[in-house]
C-alpha positions as CSV (number, residue, x, y, z in Angstrom):
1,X,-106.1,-94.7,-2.3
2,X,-102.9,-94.0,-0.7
3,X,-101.1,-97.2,-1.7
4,X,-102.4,-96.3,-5.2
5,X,-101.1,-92.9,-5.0
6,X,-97.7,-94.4,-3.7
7,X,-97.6,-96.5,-6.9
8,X,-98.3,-94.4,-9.8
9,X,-95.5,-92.0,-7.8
10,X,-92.7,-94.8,-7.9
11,X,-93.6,-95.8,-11.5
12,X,-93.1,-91.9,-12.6
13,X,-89.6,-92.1,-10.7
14,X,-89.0,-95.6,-12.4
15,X,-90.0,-94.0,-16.1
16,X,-88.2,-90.3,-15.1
17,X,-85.1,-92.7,-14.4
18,X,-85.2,-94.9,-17.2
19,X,-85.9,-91.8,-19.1
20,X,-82.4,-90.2,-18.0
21,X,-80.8,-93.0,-18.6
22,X,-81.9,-93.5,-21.4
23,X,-81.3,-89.9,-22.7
24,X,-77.7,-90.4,-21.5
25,X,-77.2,-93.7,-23.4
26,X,-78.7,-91.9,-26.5
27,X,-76.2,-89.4,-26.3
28,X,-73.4,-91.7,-25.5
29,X,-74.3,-93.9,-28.6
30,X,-75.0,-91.3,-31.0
31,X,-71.2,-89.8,-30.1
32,X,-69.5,-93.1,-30.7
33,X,-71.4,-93.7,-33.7
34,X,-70.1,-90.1,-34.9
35,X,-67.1,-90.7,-33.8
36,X,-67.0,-94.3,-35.7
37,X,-68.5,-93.6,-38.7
38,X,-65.8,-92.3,-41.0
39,X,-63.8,-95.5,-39.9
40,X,-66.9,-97.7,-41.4
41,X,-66.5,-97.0,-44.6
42,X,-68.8,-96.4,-47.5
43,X,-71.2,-98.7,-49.8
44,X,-70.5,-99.1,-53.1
45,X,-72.0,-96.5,-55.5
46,X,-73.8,-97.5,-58.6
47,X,-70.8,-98.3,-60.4
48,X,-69.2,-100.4,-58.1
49,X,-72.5,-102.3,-57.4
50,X,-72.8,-103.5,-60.8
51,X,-69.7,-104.9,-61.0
52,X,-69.7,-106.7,-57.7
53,X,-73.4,-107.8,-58.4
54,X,-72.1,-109.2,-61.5
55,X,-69.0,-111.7,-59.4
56,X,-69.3,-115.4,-59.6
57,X,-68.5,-115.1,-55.5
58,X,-72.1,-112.8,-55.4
59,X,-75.3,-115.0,-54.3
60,X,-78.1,-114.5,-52.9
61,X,-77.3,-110.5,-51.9
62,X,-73.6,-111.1,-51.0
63,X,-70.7,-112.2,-51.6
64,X,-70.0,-116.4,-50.5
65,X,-67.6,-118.4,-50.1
66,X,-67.1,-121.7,-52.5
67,X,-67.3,-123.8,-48.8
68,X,-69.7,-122.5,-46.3
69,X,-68.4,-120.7,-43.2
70,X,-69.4,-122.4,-39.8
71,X,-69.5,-120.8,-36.2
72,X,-70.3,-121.8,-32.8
73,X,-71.0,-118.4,-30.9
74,X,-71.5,-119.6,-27.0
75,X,-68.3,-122.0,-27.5
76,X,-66.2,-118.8,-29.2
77,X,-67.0,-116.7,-25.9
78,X,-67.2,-119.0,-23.3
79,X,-63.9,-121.3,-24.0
80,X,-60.6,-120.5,-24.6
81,X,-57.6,-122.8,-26.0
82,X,-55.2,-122.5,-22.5
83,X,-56.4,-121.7,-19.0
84,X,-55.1,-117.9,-18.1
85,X,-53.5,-118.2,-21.1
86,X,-50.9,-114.9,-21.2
87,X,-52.7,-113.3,-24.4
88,X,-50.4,-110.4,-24.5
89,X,-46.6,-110.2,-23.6
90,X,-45.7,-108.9,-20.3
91,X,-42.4,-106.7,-21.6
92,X,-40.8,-105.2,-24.6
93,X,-40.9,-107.3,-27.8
94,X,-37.3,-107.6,-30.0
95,X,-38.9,-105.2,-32.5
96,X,-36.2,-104.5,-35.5
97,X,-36.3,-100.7,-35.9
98,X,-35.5,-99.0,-39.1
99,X,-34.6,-95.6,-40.6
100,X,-35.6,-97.1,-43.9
101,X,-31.7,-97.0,-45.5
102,X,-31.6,-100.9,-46.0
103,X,-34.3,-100.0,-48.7
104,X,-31.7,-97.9,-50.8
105,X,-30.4,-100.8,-52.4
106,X,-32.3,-103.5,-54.0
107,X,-32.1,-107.0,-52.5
108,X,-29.0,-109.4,-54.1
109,X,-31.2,-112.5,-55.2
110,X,-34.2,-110.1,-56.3
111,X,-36.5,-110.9,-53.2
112,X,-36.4,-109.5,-50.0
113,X,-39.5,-109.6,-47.4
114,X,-40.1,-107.4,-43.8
115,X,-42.7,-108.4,-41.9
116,X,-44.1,-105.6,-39.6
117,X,-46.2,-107.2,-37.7
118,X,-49.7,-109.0,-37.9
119,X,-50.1,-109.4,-41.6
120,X,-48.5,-106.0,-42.6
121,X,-45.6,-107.5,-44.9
122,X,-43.8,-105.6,-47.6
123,X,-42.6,-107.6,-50.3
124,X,-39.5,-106.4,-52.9
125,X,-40.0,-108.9,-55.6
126,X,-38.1,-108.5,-58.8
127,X,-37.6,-104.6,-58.9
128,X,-40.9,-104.5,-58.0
129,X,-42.1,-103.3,-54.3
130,X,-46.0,-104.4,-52.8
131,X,-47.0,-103.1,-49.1
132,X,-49.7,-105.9,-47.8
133,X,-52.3,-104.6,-45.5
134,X,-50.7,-101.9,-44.1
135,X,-51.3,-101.1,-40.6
136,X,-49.2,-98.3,-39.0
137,X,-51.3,-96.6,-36.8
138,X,-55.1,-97.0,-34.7
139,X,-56.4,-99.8,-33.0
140,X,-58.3,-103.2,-34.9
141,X,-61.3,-101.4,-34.4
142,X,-63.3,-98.2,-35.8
143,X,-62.7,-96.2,-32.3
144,X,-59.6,-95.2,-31.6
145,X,-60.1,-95.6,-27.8
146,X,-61.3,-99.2,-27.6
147,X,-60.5,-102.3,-28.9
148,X,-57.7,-104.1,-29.4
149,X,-54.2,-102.3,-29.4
150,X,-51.0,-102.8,-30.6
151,X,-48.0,-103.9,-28.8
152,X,-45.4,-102.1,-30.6
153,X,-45.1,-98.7,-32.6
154,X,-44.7,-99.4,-36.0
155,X,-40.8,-100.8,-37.0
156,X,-40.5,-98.3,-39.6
157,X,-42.4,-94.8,-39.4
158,X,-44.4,-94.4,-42.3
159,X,-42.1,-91.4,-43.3
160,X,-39.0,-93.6,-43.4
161,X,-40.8,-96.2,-45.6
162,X,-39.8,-96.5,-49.0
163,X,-41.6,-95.6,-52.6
164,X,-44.0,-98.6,-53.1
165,X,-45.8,-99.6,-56.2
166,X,-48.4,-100.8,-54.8
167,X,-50.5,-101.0,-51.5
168,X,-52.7,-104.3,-51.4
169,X,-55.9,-105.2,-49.6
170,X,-57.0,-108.4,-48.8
171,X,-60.1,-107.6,-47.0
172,X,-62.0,-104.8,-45.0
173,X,-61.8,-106.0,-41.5
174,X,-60.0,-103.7,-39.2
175,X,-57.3,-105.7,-38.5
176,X,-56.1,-105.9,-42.0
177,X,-57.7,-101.8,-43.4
178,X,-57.1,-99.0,-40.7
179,X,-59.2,-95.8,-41.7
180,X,-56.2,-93.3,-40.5
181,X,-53.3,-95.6,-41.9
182,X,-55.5,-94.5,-45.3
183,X,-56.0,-91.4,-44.3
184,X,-51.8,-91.1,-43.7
185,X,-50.9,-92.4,-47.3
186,X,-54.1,-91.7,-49.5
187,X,-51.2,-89.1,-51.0
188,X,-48.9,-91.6,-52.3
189,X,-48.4,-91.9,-55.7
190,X,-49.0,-95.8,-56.4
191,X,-51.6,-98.2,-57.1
192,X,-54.2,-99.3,-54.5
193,X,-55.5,-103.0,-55.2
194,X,-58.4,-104.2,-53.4
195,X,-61.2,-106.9,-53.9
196,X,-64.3,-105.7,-55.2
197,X,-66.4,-103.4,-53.1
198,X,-63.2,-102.5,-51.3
199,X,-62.4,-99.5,-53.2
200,X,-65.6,-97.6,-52.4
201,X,-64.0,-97.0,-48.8
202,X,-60.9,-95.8,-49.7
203,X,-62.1,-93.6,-52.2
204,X,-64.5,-92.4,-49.7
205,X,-61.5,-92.3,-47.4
206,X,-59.6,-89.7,-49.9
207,X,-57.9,-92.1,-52.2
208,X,-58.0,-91.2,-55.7
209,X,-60.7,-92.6,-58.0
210,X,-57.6,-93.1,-60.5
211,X,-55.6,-95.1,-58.5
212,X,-57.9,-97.6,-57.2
213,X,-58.0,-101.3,-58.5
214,X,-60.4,-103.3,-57.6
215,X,-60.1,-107.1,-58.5
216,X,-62.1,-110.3,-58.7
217,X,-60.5,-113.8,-57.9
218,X,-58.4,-114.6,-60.2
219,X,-57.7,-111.1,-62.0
220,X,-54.5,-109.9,-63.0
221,X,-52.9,-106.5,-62.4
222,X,-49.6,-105.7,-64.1
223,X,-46.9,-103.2,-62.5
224,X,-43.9,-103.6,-64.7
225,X,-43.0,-107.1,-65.3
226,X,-44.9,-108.6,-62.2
227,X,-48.4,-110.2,-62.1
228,X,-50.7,-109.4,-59.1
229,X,-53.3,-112.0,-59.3
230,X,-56.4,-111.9,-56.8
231,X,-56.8,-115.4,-56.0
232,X,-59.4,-117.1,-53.9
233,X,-59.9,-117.3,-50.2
234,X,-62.4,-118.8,-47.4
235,X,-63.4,-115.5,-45.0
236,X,-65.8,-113.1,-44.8
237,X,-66.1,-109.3,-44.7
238,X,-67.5,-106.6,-43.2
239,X,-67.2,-103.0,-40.7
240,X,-70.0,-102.4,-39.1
241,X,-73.6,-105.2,-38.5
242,X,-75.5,-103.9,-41.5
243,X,-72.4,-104.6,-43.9
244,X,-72.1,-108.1,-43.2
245,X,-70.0,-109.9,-46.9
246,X,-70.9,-106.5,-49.1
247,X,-67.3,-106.8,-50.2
248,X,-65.2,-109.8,-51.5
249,X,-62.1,-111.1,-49.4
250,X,-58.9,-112.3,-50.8
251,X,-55.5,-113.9,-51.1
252,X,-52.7,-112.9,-53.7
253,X,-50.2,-114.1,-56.1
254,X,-46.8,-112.1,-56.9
255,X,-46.0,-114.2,-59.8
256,X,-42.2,-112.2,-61.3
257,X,-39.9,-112.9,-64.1
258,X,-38.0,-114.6,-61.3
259,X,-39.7,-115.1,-58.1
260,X,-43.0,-116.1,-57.4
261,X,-44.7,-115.4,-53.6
262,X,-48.2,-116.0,-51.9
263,X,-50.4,-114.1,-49.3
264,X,-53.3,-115.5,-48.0
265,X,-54.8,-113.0,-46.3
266,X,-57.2,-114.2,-43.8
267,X,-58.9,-117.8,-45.0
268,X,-59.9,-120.9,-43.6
269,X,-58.1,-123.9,-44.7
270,X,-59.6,-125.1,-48.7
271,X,-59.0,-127.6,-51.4
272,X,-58.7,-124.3,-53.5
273,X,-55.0,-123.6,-52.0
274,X,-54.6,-126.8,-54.6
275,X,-55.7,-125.0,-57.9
276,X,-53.9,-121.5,-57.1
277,X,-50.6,-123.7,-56.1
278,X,-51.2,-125.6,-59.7
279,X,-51.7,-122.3,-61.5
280,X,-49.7,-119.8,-60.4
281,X,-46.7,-122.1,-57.9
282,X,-44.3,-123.1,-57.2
283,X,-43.9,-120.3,-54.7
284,X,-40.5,-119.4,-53.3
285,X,-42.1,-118.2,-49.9
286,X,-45.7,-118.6,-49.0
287,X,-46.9,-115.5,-46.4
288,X,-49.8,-117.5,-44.5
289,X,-51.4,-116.7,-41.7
290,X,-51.4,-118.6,-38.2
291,X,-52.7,-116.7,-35.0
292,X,-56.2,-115.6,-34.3
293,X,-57.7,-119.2,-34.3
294,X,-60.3,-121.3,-32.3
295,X,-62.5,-124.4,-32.4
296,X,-65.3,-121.9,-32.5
297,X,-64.3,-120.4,-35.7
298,X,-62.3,-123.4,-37.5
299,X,-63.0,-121.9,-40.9
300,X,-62.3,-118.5,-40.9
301,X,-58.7,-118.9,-39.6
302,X,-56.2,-121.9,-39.9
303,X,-54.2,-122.3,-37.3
304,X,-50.6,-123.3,-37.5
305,X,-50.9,-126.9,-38.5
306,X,-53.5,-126.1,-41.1
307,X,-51.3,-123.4,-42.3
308,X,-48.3,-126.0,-42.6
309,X,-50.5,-128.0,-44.9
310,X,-51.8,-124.8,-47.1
311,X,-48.1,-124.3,-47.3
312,X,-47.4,-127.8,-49.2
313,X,-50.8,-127.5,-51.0
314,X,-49.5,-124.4,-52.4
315,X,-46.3,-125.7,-53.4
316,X,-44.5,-123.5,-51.2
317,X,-41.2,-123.5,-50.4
318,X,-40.4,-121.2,-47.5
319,X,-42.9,-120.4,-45.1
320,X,-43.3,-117.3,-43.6
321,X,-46.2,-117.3,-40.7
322,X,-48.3,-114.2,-40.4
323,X,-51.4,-112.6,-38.4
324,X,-49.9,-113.0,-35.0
325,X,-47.8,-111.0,-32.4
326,X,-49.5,-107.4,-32.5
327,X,-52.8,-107.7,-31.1
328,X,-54.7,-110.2,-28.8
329,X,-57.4,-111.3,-31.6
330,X,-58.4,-114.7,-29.5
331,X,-58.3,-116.8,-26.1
332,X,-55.0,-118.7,-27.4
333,X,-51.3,-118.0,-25.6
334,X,-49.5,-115.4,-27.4
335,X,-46.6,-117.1,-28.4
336,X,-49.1,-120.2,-29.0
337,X,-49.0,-119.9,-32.8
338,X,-45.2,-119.6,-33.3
339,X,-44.8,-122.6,-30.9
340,X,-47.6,-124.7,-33.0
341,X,-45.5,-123.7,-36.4
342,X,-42.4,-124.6,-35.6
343,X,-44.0,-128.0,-34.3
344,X,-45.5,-128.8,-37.5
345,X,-43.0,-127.1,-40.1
346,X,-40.0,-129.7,-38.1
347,X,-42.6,-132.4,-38.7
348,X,-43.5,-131.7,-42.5
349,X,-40.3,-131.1,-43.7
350,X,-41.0,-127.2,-44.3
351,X,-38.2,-124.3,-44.1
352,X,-39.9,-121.9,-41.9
353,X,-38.7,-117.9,-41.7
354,X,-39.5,-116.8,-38.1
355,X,-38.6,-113.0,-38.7
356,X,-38.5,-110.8,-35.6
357,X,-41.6,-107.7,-36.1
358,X,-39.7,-105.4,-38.5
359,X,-36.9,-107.5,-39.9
360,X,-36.4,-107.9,-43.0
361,X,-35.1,-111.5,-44.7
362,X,-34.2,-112.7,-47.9
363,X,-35.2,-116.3,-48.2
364,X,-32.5,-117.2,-50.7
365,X,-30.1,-116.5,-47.4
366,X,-32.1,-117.7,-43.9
367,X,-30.1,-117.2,-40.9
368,X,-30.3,-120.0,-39.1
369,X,-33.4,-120.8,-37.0
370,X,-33.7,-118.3,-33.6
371,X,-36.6,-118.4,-31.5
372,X,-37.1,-115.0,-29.9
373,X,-40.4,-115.1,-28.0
374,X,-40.5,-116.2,-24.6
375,X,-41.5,-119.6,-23.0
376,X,-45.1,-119.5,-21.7
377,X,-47.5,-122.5,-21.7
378,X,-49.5,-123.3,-24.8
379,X,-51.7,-126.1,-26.0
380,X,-50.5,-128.7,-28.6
381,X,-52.2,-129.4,-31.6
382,X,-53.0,-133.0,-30.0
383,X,-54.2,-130.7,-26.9
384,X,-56.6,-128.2,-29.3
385,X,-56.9,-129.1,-32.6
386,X,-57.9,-126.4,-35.3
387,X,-59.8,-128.7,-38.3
388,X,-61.8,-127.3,-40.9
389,X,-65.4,-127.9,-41.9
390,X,-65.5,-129.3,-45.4
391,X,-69.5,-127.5,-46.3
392,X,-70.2,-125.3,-43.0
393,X,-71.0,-128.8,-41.1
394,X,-69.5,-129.3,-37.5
395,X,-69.7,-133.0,-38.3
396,X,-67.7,-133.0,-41.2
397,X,-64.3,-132.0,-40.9
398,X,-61.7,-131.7,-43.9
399,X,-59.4,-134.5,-43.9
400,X,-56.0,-135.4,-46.0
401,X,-57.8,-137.3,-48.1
402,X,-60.0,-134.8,-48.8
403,X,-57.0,-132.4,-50.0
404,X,-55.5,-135.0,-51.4
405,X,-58.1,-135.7,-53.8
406,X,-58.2,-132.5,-54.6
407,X,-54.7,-132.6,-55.4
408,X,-55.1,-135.8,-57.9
409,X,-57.8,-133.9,-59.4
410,X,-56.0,-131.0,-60.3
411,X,-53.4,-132.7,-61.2
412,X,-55.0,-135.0,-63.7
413,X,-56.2,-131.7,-65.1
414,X,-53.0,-130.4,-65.7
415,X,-51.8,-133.4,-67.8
416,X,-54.9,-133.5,-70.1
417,X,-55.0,-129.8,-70.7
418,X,-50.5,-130.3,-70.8
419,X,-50.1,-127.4,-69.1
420,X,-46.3,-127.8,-67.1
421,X,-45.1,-125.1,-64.4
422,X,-41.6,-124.1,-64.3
423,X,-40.4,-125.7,-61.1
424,X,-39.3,-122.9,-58.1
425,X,-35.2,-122.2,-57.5
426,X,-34.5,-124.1,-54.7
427,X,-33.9,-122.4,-51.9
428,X,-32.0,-122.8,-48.6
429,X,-33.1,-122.5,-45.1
430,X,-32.0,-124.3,-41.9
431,X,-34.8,-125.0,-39.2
């Protein structure tokens, strides 16, 4: 009786606890989830859903990829590319600051690029001026207390930036579309350009109905004599669990009277860098991203050596490596993606452009070469290789043959259908 009594007391302390505890997790998620859900976004309304449901890239209830994505969970979270690898710098980084006056006067050869950091790049291309994923503010994350922060302020306050004519999205993950960098500039008067489904959060954000373009692979948007073409990519999308590929992911083309430059966005390496290089190259500077990377997610980022090879595949002809030195996005070294670039840029034969965060470079005119991250340890790509899946399958990896016949292919097309490209200016860069 008593021991009986004794139990059915420590069970009511055991469900009074769990019940408190409970109550107080309740609370605690229901206030980040408040305090998050602004920063997620919205769905797309009626409209929008018709025309995304209507994409070539829409299957099955969401957007795909033409080369399926593969992932290996427990090897993402339990390995990492260098032992104690230093994942964030331990001082001050060279940042270039800016008042914004170098922006007064139009760049001499008609092309000028500043990199800000990450992928944030704007790009004054023929009289024209395009502001890639602009991040000036919040963390790469929907809270604004947790996740990963920057390591700098931005070079160049948003009030000292210059009039663009357009701001251009590649995707909706937070490391590429902050919520209160929106919020700062849903005033400006110029054109916002997003893949489809992306426009539904920043109108829901406060950006104007009006000025929101939202574009499919391969659509063009004109702003004065410059073509903004959406071109393919191999990613994925999404803010929050239950959005999971509701909006497309892209790469870009600035194609000019005179200059013609590629961002990737965030991709995986495919044979498709082949066709948009055919199409829309030669590029005078391809903007391709580098950091972020692991054997655990070999398609969703390159890595440096895969980057090199986009970089040819496009038709490139000076590379500028983005997605790296703002946040710490993986397990590898900090400096681990420059190092890898430089690497395999000296071994291909590829001018590289290794701005500094905010500095601004015309690629007509490289300086020469300065490296101006520290010396830390980092893994080779002999040490960790980065190698894409060619269909999703661990087992099958994308080889040079594989791009190469993708390469003869498109080529062959181009004879038969005697379509010719106007070969790039050359340009020169000392590495």
């Amino acid at each position: 009786m008593g021991g009986s009594s004794k139990s059915r007391s420590k069970r009511r302390r055991l469900l009074h606890w769990f019940g408190v505890w409970g109550l107080v997790f309740g609370i605690a998620a229901g206030a980040i989830l408040v305090d998050a859900w602004a920063a997620f976004g919205h769905a797309p309304d009626e409209h929008r859903k018709a025309r995304v449901e209507a994409s070539p890239q829409w299957k099955g209830g969401k957007f795909t990829n033409p080369q399926q994505l593969w992932n290996d969970i427990w090897g993402s979270i339990t390995a990492s590319s260098v032992e104690e690898a230093k994942t964030t710098p331990d001082g001050p980084l060279p940042v270039v600051r800016s008042d914004g006056s170098q922006f007064r006067e139009p760049p001499d050869s008609g092309l000028r690029i500043t990199w800000m950091g990450h992928s944030c790049t704007l790009v004054e291309i023929d009289g024209q001026r395009v502001l890639f994923d602009p991040i000036f503010m919040g963390r790469a994350s929907p809270l604004d207390w947790v996740g990963p922060d920057r390591w700098y302020a931005p070079p160049i306050a948003l009030e000292r930036m210059p009039t663009v004519d357009a701001v251009v999205i590649s995707h909706d993950h937070y490391d590429h579309l902050s919520y209160p960098t929106i919020q700062a500039i849903k005033g400006w008067n110029t054109r916002f350009i997003a893949p489809l489904g992306v426009g539904a959060h920043l109108v829901y954000w406060g950006v104007p109905e009006a000025r929101v373009t939202e574009v499919d692979w391969w659509d063009e948007v004109q702003l004065g004599d410059l073509r903004v073409v959406a071109t393919p990519s191999r990613h994925a999308s999404g803010r929050h669990l239950f959005d999971q590929n509701r909006t497309l992911w892209s790469s870009y083309a600035l194609v000019g009277p005179q200059h013609r430059v590629f961002y990737s966005g965030d991709t995986g390496l495919f044979p498709g860098f082949t066709d948009i290089g055919s199409r829309l190259g030669p590029f005078d500077v391809t903007m391709i991203e580098i950091g972020a990377y692991n054997q655990g997610w070999p398609d969703w980022h390159m890595g440096p050596e895969q980057a090199v090879r986009a970089h040819r595949m496009l038709r490139g002809s000076v590379l500028l490596p983005v997605h790296w030195g703002l946040w710490d996005l993986a397990f590898h070294g900090w400096t681990e993606p420059a190092e890898r670039v430089v690497v395999a840029a000296q071994k291909a034969g590829v001018t590289l452009a290794m701005p500094r965060p905010g500095e601004s470079i015309d690629p007509a005119q490289l300086p020469e070469f300065t490296k101006w991250w520290p010396e830390l340890p980092w893994q080779t790509a002999e040490q960790y290789p980065i190698v894409a899946t060619k269909n999703g399958d661990p087992n099958d990896r994308m080889d040079a043959a594989d791009l190469s016949h993708a390469a003869a292919d498109r080529q062959e097309s181009l004879v038969e259908g005697n379509q010719g490209v106007d070969p790039a200016p050359s340009l020169v860069g000392r590495l």
